[in-house]
C-alpha positions in Angstrom: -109.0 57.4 -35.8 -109.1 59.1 -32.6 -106.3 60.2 -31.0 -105.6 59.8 -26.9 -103.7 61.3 -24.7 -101.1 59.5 -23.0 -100.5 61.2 -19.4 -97.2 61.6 -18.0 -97.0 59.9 -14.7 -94.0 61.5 -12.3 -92.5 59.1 -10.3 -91.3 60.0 -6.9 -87.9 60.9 -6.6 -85.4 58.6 -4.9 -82.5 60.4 -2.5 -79.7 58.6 -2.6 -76.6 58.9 0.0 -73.4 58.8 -1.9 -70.0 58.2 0.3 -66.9 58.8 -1.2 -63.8 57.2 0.0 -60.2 57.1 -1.2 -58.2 54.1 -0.9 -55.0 56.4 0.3 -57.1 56.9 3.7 -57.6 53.4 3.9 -55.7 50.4 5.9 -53.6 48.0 4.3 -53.9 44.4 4.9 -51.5 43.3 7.9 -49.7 41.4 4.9 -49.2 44.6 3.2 -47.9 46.9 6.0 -44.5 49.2 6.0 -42.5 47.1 8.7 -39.9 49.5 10.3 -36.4 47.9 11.6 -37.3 48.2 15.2 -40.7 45.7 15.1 -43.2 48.1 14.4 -45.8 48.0 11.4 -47.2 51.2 10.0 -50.8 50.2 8.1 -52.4 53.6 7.3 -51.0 56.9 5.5 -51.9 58.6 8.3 -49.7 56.5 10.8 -46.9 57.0 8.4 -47.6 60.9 8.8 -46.8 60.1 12.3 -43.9 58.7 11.9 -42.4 60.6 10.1 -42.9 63.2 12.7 -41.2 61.0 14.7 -38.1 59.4 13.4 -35.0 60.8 13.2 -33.2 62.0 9.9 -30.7 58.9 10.4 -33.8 56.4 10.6 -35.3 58.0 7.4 -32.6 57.1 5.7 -32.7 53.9 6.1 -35.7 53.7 4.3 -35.2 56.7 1.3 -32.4 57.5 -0.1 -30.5 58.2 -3.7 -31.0 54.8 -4.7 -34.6 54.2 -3.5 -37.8 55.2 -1.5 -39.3 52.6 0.5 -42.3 55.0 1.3 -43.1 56.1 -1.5 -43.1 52.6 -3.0 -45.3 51.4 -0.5 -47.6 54.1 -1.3 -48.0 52.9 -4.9 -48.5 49.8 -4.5 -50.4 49.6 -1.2 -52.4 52.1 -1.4 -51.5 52.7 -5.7 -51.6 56.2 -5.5 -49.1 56.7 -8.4 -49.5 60.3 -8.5 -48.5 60.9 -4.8 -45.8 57.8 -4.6 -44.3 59.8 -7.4 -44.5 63.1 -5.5 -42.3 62.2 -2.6 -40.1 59.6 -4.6 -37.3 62.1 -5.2 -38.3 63.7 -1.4 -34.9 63.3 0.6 -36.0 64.6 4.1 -38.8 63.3 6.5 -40.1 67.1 6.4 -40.9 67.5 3.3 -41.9 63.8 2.7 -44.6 64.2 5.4 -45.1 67.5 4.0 -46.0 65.9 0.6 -47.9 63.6 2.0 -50.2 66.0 4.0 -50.6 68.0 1.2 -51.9 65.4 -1.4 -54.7 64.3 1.8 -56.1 67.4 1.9 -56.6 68.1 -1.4 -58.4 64.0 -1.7 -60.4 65.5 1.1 -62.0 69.2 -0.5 -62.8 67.6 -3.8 
């Protein structure tokens, strides 16, 4: 019997763009957005971030305090980032909620 060869062809390589999102940068549905007291709908992270720049200390609590955060609910279920909705659950200032928040986009970001 006589034995052949077989050649190995290389086939050219393909590039391929990959795009990596996260949903926390995302936009909720207009269903799914924060609705403050005064009218206004919050629908991004990032226009929470803003807010809470914003609001006053008396205004924030109206949406977190000992008995419940509204954010950070939102968050998990909106957006179900558990890990960050957990983070600034037991956050009791706008500061350090926004804080938080800022914190936990960066880090999404330089992974």
């Amino acid at each position: 019997m006589k034995k052949t060869k077989t050649a190995k062809t290389k086939s050219p390589q393909k590039t391929l763009a990959v795009r990596i999102t996260t949903k926390l940068l995302g936009k909720a549905p207009e269903t799914k957005s924060f609705n403050l007291h005064d009218g206004r709908k919050i629908r991004t992270v990032l226009e929470l971030i803003d807010e809470l720049e914003t609001m006053s200390e008396e205004h924030f609590k109206q949406y977190v305090n000992e008995a419940e955060n509204h954010f950070s609910n939102w968050i998990e279920h909106v957006f179900e980032n558990k890990e960050l909705a957990d983070e600034i659950r037991h956050v009791h200032n706008r500061i350090d909620a926004q804080r938080a928040i800022l914190k936990k986009l960066v880090k999404e970001l330089i992974r």
